[in-house]
GURO-792701 format. One line per field, with one value per residue: residue number from 1; residue in three letters; x, y, z of N, C-alpha, C in turn. Coordinates in Angstrom, 2 decimals, m for minus. Example, Ala and Ser with C-alpha at 12.3 -4.5 7.8 and 13.67 -1.06 7.14 Angstrom:
<rs>
pos: (1:2)
code: (ALA:SER)
neast: (13.19:12.85)
nnorth: (m5.69:m2.25)
nup: (7.80:7.08)
caeast: (12.30:13.67)
canorth: (m4.50:m1.06)
caup: (7.80:7.14)
ceast: (13.20:12.90)
cnorth: (m3.30:0.03)
cup: (7.80:7.87)
</rs>
This chain:
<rs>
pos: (1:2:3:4:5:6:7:8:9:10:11:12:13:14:15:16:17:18:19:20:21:22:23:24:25:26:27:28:29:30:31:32:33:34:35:36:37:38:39:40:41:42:43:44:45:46:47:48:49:50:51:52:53:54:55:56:57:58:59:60:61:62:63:64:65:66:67:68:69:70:71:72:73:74:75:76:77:78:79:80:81:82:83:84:85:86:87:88:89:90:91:92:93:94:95:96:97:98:99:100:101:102:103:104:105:106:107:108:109:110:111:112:113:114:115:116:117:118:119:120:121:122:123:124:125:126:127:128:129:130:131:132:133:134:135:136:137:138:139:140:141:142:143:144:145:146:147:148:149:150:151:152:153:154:155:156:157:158:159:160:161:162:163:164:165:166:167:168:169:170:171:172:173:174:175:176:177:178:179:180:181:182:183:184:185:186:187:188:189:190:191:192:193:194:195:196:197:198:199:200:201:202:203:204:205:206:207:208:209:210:211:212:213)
code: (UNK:UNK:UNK:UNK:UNK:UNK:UNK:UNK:UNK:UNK:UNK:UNK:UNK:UNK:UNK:UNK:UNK:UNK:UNK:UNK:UNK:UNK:UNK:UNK:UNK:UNK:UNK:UNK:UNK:UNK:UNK:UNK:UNK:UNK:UNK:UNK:UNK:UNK:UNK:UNK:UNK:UNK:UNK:UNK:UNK:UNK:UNK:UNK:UNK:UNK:UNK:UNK:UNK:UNK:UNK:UNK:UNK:UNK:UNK:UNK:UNK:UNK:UNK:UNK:UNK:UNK:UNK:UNK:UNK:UNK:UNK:UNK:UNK:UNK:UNK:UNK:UNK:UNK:UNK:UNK:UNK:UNK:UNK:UNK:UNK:UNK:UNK:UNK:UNK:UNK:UNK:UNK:UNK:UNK:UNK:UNK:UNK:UNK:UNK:UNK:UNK:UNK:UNK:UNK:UNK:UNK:UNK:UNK:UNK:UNK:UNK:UNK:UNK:UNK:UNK:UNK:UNK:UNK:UNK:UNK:UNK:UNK:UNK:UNK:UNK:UNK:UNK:UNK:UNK:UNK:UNK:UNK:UNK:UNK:UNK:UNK:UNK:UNK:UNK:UNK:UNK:UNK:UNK:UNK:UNK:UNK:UNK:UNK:UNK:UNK:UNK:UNK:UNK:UNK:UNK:UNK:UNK:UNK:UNK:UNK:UNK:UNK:UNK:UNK:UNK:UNK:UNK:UNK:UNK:UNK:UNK:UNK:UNK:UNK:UNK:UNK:UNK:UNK:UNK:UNK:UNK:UNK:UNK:UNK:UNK:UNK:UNK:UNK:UNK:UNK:UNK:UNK:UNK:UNK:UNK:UNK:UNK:UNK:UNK:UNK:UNK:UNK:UNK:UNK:UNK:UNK:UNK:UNK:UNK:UNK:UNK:UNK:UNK)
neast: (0.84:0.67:1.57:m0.82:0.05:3.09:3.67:5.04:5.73:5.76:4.60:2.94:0.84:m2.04:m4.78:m7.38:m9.88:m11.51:m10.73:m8.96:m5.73:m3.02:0.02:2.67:6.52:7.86:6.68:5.53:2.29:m0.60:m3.22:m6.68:m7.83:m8.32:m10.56:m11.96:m13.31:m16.00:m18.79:m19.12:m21.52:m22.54:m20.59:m21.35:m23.79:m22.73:m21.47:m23.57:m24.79:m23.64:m23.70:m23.12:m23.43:m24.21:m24.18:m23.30:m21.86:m19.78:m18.71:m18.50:m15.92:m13.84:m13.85:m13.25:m10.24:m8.85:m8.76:m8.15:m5.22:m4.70:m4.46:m2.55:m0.33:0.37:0.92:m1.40:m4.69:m6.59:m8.40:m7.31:m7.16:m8.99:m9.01:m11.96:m10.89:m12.38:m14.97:m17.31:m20.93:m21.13:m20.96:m19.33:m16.49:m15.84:m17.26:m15.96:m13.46:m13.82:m15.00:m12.13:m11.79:m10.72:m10.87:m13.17:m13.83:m15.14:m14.71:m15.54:m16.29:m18.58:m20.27:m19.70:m19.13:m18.00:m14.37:m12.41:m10.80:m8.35:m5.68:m4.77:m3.86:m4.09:m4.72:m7.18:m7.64:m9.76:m10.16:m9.74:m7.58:m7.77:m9.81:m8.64:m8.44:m6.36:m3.92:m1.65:m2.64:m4.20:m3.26:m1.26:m3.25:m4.26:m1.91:m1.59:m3.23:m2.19:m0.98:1.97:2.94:1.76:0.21:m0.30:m2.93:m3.54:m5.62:m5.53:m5.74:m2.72:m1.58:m1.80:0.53:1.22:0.27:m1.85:m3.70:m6.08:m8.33:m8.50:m10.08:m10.39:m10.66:m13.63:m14.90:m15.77:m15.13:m12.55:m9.88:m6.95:m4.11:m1.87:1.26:3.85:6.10:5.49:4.60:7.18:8.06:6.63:7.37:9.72:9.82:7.26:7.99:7.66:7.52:7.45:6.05:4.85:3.64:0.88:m0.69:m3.07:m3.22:m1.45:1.32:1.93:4.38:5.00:8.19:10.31:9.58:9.49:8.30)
nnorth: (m1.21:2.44:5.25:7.65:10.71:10.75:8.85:6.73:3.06:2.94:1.73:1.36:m0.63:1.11:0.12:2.00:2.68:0.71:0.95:0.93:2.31:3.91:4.26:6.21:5.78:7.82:10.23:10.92:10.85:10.29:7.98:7.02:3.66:3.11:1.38:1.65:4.17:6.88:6.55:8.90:9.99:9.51:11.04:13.45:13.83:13.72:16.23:18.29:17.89:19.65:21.70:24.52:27.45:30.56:32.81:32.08:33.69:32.53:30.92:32.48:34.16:32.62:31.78:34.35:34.97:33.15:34.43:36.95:36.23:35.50:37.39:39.22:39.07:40.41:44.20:45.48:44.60:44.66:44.54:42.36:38.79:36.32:32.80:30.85:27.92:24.40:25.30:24.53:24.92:27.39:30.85:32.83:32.79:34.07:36.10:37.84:37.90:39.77:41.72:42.93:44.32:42.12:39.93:37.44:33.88:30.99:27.75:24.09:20.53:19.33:21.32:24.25:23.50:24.39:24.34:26.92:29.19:30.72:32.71:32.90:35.45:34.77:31.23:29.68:27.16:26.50:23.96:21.46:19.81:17.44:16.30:14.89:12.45:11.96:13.21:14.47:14.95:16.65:18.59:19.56:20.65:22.76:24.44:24.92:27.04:28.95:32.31:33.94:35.39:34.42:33.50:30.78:29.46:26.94:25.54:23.24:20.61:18.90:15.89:13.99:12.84:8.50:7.45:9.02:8.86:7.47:8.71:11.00:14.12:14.42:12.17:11.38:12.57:11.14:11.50:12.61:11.50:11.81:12.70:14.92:15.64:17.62:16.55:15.81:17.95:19.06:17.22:18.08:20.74:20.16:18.95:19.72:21.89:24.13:26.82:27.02:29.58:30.93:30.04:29.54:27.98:26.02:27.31:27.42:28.68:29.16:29.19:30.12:28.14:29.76:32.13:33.66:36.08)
nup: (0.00:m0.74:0.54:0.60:1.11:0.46:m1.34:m0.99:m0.06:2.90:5.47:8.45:10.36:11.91:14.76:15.55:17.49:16.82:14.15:11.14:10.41:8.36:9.43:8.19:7.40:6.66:5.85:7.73:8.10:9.49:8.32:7.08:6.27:2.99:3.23:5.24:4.83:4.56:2.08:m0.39:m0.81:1.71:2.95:1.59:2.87:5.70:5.89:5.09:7.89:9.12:12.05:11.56:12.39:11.12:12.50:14.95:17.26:18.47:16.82:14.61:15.48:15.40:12.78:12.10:13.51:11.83:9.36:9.80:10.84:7.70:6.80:7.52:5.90:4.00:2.68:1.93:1.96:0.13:m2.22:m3.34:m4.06:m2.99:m2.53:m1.24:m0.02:m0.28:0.76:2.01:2.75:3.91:3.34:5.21:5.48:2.97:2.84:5.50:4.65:2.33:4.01:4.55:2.40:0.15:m2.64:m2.60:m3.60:m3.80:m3.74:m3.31:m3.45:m2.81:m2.59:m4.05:m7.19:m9.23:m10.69:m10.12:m12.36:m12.24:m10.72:m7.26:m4.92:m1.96:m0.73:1.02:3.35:5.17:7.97:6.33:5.06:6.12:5.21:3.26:0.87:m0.88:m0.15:m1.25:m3.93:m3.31:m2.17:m4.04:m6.04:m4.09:m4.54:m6.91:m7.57:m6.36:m7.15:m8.26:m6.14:m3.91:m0.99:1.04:3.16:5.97:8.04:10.41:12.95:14.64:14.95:18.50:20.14:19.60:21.86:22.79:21.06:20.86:22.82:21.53:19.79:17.34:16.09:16.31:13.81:11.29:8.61:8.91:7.39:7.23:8.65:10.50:11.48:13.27:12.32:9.38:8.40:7.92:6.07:4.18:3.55:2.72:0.74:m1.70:m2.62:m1.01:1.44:5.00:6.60:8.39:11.98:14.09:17.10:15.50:12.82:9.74:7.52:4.23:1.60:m1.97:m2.56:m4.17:m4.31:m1.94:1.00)
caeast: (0.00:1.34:1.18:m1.43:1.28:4.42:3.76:5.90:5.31:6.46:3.36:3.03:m0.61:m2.48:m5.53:m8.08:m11.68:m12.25:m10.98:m7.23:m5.02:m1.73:1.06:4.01:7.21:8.75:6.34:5.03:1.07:m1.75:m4.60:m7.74:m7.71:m9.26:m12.23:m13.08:m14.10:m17.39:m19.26:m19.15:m22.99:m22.43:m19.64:m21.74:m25.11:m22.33:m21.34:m24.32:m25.17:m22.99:m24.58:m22.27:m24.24:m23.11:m24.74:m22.97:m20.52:m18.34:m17.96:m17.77:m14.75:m12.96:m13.08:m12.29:m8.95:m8.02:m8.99:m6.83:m4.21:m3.87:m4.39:m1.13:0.70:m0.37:0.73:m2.57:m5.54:m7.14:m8.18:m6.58:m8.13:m8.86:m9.85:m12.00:m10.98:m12.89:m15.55:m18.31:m22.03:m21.32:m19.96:m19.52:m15.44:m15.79:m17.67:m15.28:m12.40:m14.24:m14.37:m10.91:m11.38:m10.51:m12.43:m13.14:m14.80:m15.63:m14.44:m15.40:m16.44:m20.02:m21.07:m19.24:m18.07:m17.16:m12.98:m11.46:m9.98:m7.77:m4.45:m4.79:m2.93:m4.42:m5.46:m7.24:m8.32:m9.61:m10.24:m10.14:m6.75:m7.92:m10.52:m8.02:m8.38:m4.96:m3.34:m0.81:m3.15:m4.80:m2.09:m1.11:m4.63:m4.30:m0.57:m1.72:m4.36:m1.43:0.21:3.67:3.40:0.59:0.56:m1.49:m3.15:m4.05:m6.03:m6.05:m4.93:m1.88:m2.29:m1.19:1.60:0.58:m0.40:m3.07:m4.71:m7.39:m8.81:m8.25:m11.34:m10.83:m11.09:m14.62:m14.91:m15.75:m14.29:m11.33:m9.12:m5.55:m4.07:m0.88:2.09:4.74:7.49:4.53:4.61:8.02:8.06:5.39:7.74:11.11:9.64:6.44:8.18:7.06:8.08:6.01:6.64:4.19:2.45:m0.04:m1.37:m3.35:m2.33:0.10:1.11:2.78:4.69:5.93:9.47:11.06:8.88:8.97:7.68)
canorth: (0.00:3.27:6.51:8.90:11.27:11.04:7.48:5.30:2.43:2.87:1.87:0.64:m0.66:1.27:0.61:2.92:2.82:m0.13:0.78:0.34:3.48:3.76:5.16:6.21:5.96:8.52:11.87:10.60:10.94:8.95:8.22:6.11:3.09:3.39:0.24:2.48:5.53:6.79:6.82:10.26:10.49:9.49:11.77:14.70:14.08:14.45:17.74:18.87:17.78:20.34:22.87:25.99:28.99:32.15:33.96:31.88:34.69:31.85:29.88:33.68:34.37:31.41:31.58:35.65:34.52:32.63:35.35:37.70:35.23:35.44:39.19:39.86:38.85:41.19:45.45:45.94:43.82:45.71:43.92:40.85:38.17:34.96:31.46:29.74:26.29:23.31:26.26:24.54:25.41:28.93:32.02:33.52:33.10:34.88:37.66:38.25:38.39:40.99:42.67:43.68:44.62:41.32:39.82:35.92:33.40:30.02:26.40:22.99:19.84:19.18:22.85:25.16:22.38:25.15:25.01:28.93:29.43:31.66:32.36:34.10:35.85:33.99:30.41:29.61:25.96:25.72:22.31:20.44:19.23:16.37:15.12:14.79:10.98:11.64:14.77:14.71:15.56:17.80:20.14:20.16:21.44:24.16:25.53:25.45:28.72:30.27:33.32:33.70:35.72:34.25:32.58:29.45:29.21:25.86:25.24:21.60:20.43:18.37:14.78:14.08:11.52:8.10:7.03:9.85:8.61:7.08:9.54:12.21:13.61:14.56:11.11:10.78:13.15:9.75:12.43:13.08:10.54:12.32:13.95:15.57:15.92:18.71:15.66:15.80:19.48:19.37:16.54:18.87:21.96:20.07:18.17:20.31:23.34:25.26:27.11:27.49:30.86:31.48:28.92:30.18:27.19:25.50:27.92:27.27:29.90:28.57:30.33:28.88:28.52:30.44:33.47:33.77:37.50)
caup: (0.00:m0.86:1.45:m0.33:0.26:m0.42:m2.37:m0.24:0.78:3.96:6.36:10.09:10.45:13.63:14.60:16.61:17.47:15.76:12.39:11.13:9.88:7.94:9.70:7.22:8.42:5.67:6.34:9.78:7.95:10.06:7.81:7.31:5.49:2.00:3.39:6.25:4.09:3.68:0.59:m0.93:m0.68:3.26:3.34:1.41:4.42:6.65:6.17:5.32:8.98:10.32:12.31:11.43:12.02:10.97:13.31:16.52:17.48:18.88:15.35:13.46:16.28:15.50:11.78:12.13:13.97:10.72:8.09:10.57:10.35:6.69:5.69:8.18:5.04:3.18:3.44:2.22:1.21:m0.77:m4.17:m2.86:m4.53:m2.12:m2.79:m0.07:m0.48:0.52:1.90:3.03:2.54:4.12:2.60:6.16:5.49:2.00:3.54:6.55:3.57:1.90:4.99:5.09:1.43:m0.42:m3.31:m2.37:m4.54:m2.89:m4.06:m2.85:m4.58:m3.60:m2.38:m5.28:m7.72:m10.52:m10.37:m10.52:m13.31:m11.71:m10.04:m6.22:m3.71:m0.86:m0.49:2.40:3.33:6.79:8.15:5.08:4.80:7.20:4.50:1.79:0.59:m1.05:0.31:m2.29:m4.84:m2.39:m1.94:m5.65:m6.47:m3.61:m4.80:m8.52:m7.63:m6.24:m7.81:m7.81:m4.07:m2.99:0.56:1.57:4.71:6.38:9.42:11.33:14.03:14.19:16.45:19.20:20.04:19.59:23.09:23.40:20.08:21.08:23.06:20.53:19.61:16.03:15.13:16.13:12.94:10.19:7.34:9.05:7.39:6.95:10.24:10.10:12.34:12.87:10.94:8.19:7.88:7.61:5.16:2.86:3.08:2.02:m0.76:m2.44:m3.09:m0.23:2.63:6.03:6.75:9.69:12.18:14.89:17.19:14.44:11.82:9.03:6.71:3.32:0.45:m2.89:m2.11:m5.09:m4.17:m0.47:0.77)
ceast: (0.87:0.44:0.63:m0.50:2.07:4.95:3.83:5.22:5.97:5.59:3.40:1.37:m0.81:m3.60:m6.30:m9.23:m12.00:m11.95:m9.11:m6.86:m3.67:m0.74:2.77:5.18:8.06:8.03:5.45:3.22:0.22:m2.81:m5.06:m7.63:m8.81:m10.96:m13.03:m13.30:m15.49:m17.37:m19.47:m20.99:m23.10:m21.95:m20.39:m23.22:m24.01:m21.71:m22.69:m25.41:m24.43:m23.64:m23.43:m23.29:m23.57:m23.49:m24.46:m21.81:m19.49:m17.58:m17.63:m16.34:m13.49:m12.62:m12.29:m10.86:m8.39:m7.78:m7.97:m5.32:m3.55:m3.81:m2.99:m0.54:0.75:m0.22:m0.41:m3.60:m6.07:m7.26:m7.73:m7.19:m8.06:m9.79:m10.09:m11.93:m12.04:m13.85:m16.58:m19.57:m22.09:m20.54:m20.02:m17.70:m15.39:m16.22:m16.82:m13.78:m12.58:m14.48:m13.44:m10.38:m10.65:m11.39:m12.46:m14.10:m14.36:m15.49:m15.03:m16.53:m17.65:m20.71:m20.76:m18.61:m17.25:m15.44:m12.67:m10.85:m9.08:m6.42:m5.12:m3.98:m3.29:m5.38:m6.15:m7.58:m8.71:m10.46:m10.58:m8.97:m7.04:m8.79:m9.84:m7.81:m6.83:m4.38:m2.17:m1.42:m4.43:m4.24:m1.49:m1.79:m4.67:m3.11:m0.92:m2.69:m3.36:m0.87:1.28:4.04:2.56:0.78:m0.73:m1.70:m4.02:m4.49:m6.26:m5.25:m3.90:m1.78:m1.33:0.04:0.76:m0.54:m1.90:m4.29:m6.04:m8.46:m8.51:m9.85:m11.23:m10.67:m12.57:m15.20:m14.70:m15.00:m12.80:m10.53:m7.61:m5.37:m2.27:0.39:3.28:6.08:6.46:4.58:5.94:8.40:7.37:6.66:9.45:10.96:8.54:6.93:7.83:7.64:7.21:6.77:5.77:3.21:2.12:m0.94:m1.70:m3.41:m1.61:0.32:2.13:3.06:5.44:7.26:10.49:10.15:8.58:8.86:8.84)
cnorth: (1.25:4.65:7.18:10.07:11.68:9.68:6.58:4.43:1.58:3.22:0.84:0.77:0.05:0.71:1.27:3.24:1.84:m0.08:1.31:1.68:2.37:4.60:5.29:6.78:6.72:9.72:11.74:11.21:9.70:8.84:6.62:4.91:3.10:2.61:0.99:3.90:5.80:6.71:8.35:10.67:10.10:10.62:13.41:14.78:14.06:16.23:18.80:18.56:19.17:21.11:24.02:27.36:30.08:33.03:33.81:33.09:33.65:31.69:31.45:34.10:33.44:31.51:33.38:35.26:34.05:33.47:36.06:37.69:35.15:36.77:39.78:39.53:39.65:42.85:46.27:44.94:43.97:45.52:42.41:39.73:36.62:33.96:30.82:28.23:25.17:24.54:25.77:25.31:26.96:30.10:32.78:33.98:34.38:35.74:38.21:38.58:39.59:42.21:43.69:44.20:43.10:40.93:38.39:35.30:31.80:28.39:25.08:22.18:19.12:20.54:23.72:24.54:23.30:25.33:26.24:28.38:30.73:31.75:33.74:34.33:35.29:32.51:29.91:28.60:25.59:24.50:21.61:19.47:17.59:15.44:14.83:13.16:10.95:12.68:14.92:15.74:17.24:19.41:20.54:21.31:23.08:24.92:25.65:26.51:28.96:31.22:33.23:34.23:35.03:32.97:31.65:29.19:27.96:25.46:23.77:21.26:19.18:17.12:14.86:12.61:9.88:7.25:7.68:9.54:8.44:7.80:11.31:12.73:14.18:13.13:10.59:11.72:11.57:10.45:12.60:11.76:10.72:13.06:13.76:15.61:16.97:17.71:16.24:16.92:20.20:18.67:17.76:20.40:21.29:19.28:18.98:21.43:24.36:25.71:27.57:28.90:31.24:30.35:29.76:28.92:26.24:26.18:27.85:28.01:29.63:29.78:29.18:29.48:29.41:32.00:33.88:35.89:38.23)
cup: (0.00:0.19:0.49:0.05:0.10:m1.41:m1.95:0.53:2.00:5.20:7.14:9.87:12.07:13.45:16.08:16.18:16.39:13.88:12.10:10.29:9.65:8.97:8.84:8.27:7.18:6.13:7.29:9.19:8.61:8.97:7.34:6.15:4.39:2.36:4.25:5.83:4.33:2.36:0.34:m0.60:0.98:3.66:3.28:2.89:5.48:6.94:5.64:6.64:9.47:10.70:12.99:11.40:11.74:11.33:14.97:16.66:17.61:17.16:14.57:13.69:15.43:13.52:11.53:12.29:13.00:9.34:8.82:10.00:8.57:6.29:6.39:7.18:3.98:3.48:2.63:1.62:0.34:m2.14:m4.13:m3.89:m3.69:m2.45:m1.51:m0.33:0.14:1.79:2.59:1.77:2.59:3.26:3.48:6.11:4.54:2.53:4.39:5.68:3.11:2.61:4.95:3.41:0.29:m1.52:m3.58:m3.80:m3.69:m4.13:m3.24:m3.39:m4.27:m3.35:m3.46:m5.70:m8.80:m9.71:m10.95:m11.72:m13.52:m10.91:m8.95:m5.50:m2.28:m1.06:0.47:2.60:5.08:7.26:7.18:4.87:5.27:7.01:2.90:1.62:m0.05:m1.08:m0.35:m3.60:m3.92:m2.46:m3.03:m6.24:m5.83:m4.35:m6.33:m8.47:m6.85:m7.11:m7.43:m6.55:m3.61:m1.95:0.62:2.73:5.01:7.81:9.70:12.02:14.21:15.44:17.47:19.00:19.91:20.45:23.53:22.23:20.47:21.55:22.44:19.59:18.05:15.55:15.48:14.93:11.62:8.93:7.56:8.86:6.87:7.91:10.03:11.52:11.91:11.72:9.52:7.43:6.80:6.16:4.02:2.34:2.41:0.62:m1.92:m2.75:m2.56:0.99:3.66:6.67:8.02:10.39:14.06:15.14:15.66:12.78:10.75:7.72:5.50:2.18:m0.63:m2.52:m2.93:m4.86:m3.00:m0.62:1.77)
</rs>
């Protein structure tokens, strides 16, 4: 079996909660074995379970903090042009972009299936990385809508060691079948062509590496 991604097949079986993960021993990625997937039409009634309001102050807080997070890269926004990746049903991020003067447009592949046909100065993907079935091709897709400055911002949270697994609660998340570690991160920035230029808690602030800012 090959690591969705960096290829290798270089995998330690875990398993947890009943259902068996890869652990690669080349970019230290945990993720779900292809049998214990959902079905895409499982997968799509689960996120359209979520109950994201965009009127909880908490959840608007929380994604503010990440829009924040990426316009600091930026000495002015102003025209910007930002892709919400993997956005979700809501357009509460895109609006809070436009906020600060930006001009968003909203991606993801059963809510806004049209792909941009566009290059931007900000990518933003928050919690998605973590449903990438092959996060190779995942992260391709995001750095090909970059421009030549443009920074990539990635929100998810990175596991814990492997003793605390089990009681980890983003795996009672059935979507979340790619989880990341700081080796992982590092793996992504010495091999994809990228450099992490800013990380904040769950945070991570990417640049193509021939164009850092």
């Amino acid at each position: 079996m090959d690591c969705p991604l960096c290829l290798k097949q270089t995998i330690d079986p875990i398993q947890l909660k009943r259902k068996e993960y890869g652990l690669c021993t080349n970019c230290d990625l945990l993720f779900l074995l292809p049998q214990f997937h959902l079905s895409e039409i499982e997968e799509f009634k689960r996120y359209l379970s979520h109950n994201n309001d965009d009127n909880d102050v908490k959840y608007k807080e929380y994604l503010l903090e990440g829009v924040k997070f990426a316009v600091q890269f930026f000495s002015s926004f102003s025209g910007k042009k930002v892709l919400d990746f993997g956005s979700g049903k809501s357009k509460l991020t895109a609006q809070l972009f436009e906020g600060f003067g930006g001009v968003a447009q909203l991606y993801d592949p059963y809510f806004y299936k049209e792909i941009p046909n566009d290059k931007f100065d900000c990518v933003f993907a928050c919690e998605v990385v973590e449903h990438f079935r092959r996060p190779i091709d995942g992260f391709n897709m995001m750095k090909s809508f970059l421009n030549s400055s443009g920074v990539l911002v990635v929100r998810t949270q990175l596991r814990p060691s492997l003793g605390e697994l089990n009681e980890w609660w983003y795996l009672r998340d059935q979507t979340h079948v790619s989880l990341y570690s700081n080796k992982t991160l590092s793996w992504i920035e010495r091999t994809q062509g990228l450099k992490l230029i800013n990380i904040n808690k769950d945070l991570f602030a990417f640049q193509l590496l021939d164009n850092l800012i």
